[in-house]
C-alpha angles and dihedrals in degrees: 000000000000099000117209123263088249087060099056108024100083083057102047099048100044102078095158124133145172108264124230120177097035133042111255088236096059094045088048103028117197088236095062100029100047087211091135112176091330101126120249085242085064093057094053090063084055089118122172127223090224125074116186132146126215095251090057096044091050091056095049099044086052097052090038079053099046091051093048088047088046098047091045090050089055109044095039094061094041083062098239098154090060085064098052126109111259086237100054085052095054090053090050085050085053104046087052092046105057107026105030086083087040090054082059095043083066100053081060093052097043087043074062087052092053090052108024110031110120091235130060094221088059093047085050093046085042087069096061091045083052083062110042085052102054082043085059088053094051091050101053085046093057100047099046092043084059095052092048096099086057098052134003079208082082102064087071080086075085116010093053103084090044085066138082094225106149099232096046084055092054095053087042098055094050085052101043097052093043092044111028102024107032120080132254096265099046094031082057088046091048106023102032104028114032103028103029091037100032123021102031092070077079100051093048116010094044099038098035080060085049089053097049096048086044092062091255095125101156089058100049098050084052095051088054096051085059100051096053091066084049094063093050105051089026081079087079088088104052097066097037086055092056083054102053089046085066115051099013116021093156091068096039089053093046090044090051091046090050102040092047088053106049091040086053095060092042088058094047087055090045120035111006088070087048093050100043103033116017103044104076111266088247100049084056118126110173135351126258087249105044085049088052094051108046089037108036116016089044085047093045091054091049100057082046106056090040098061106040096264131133133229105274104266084248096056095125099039072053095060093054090049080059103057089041108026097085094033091058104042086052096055085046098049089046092049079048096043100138086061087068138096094205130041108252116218105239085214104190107109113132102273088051088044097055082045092056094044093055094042086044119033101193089045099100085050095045117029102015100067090060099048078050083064090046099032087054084046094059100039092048085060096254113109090144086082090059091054111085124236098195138048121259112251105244139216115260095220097035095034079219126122123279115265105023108118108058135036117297078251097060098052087133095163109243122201149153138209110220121179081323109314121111119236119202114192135189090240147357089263097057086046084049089057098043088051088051092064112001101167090058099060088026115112095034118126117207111208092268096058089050092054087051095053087050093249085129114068119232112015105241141089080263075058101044096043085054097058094042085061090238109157128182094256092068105017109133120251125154120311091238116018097269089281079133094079091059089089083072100056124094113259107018133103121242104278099247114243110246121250115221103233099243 
């Protein structure tokens, strides 16, 4: 008799048993589990939205497999890349380079879930997150390894995280310390729940919309198979933080505000330069901001209100951060293009600009002066005086430049003083994170820290290029040669924006 799934599933997915050689504290060690003082009984209420069983996972992973192959395979032998704008495929440069790893990191913290989560279902659910991760990895792989013949810059998929790039170990040390160091309970609140759940709506469902209107149909079809795994194992956070509402609201308050904050900073590093500046202005569907804002800061509410939180304290230094952060990262990656892996669109030709200036009302005040000063350095023949020569002083929390998360006007030094070493931040929330728990971030050495202790020889941007591992065959420059800042010139026509063939 072939019994239903609802007959058998309880029982399949509750493995948990009494112990008998070993104390239950050693097995499942506090400092893995994150189960503080929450009683065992509290765990076993711990109950996922999603049901699924191995053999139907197994069926749908392999059909959602066999449409992305067959998709890649297409499109790569019909020569689509050759027909995309220089700028979408820096974005796409950007997007392998510094998540591919991260996609890796995660089989390793939901491997911890399998073995560590206070609650058997989780540990079962853990498995199939395991899974969709190391499927992620394998996707990127695979993409970048095909587009290799096109551009070296590709290889960074894998090379990136065995770098020290500045950029890459600011991604890595968010990661690393959301994925690898933190707990099962907080890795699940700022892992699971705010970035899977949350901001990467932005990484995959935004710019895969972005891909596909830019002609790049191969990657966005791969960024929405993704996300569809996302949506399945980022589930983990939402019962762990009912959980955590009932017995310990204090820390699940404090671990959302954190982890919003910080994710916050990592996206305006990531996506908002790709969506405002790299995706062809007329491929654009929304703005980083309005896309923030209907799908993360709505969604973000919402999770609130539902479960008893309240806005972060900072939520409306927050919402200037959101207006400037991007902007300014982007102005900054392009200044410190060498140190990229990927050429940045400057993005700022007349057509962009009128684009910005509608989307962000204080742009032009904010951010244009300062392109007026770039774009007169390269029409009067000098671009050597927009390249650095120098590197950016960095958060110590973020490990991203000074002043880049607010406006050019609110650059209010924020420090801290911790057993004798002086802390510099991008902001008073990011000091605010690092006070909450300073023996956590202390001890990191941002690259800059590390030129100053001599670690970088010599002591120079030659120096610095060097250690990141930047050669000449990948070393950032503008996406397209600076023609761009012919629109300001007298006498020439706005240089038309191109249009990807379909």
């Amino acid at each position: 008799m072939l019994l239903n799934r609802d007959d058998w599933y309880e029982t399949s997915r509750d493995l948990d048993w009494t112990l008998s050689y070993v104390d239950r504290d050693e097995a499942f060690p506090a400092s893995w589990t994150g189960a503080g003082d929450i009683p065992e009984d509290a765990w076993r209420a711990w109950e996922e939205p999603f049901r699924v069983s191995y053999r139907d996972y197994v069926r749908i992973q392999r059909e959602k497999e066999s449409g992305v192959k067959a998709v890649s395979n297409t499109l790569i032998r019909a020569g689509v890349y050759d027909k995309l704008d220089p700028a979408h495929v820096a974005a796409s440069q950007l997007h392998m380079g510094t998540t591919c790893m991260v996609e890796y990191m995660a089989v390793t913290m939901q491997s911890r879930f399998c073995r560590f989560a206070p609650s058997p279902k989780w540990r079962n659910l853990g498995v199939f997150g395991m899974l969709d991760e190391t499927r992620h990895t394998q996707l990127d792989m695979r993409f970048s390894h095909d587009l290799l013949k096109q551009d070296p810059r590709f290889d960074w998929a894998q090379k990136a995280f065995h770098t020290n790039e500045w950029g890459v170990l600011a991604v890595k040390n968010f990661f690393d310390d959301i994925m690898l160091s933190a707990d099962c309970v907080e890795a699940a609140l700022a892992t699971s729940l705010t970035v899977e759940h949350g901001f990467t709506n932005i990484q995959f469902v935004a710019l895969a919309a972005d891909a596909m209107a830019a002609g790049d149909i191969n990657w966005s079809n791969l960024l929405s198979s993704i996300q569809t795994d996302e949506a399945r194992h980022a589930q983990q956070g939402f019962p762990t933080l009912q959980v955590l509402m009932e017995h310990d609201p204090e820390r699940a308050q404090r671990a959302m505000d954190v982890a919003f904050w910080r994710s916050t900073r990592l996206f305006q590093t990531l996506t908002g330069p790709a969506m405002d500046y790299y995706t062809p202005v007329r491929q654009r569907k929304m703005s980083f901001k309005e896309f923030m804002l209907e799908w993360i800061v709505n969604h973000h509410e919402r999770i609130l209100e539902d479960y008893g939180l309240k806005k972060p304290w900072y939520w409306d230094q927050f919402l200037v951060a959101l207006e400037n952060g991007h902007h300014a990262m982007h102005i900054g990656t392009w200044f410190w293009r060498p140190t990229l892996f990927w050429k940045p669109n400057a993005g700022v030709s007349k057509a962009e600009r009128k684009w910005l200036n509608e989307k962000y009302p204080s742009w032009e005040e904010n951010w244009g002066v300062l392109w007026d000063e770039i774009i007169a350095n390269v029409n009067s023949g000098h671009p050597e005086l927009t390249l650095p020569e120098t590197l950016p002083a960095l958060c110590n929390l973020t490990q991203l430049p000074l002043g880049s998360a607010m406006s050019r006007h609110e650059l209010k030094p924020a420090t801290s003083v911790y057993q004798g070493r002086l802390y510099h931040f991008d902001s008073e929330i990011s000091k605010w994170c690092f006070d909450i728990e300073p023996e956590r971030y202390a001890g990191h050495m941002t690259v800059v820290d590390r030129f100053i202790a001599g670690q970088i020889q010599p002591m120079n941007l030659a120096g610095g290029l060097q250690w990141m591992g930047l050669t000449p065959d990948v070393m950032g420059d503008d996406a397209y040669g600076y023609r761009w800042a012919a629109d300001y010139t007298n006498g020439h026509a706005p240089t038309p924006v191109p249009v990807p063939a379909a």
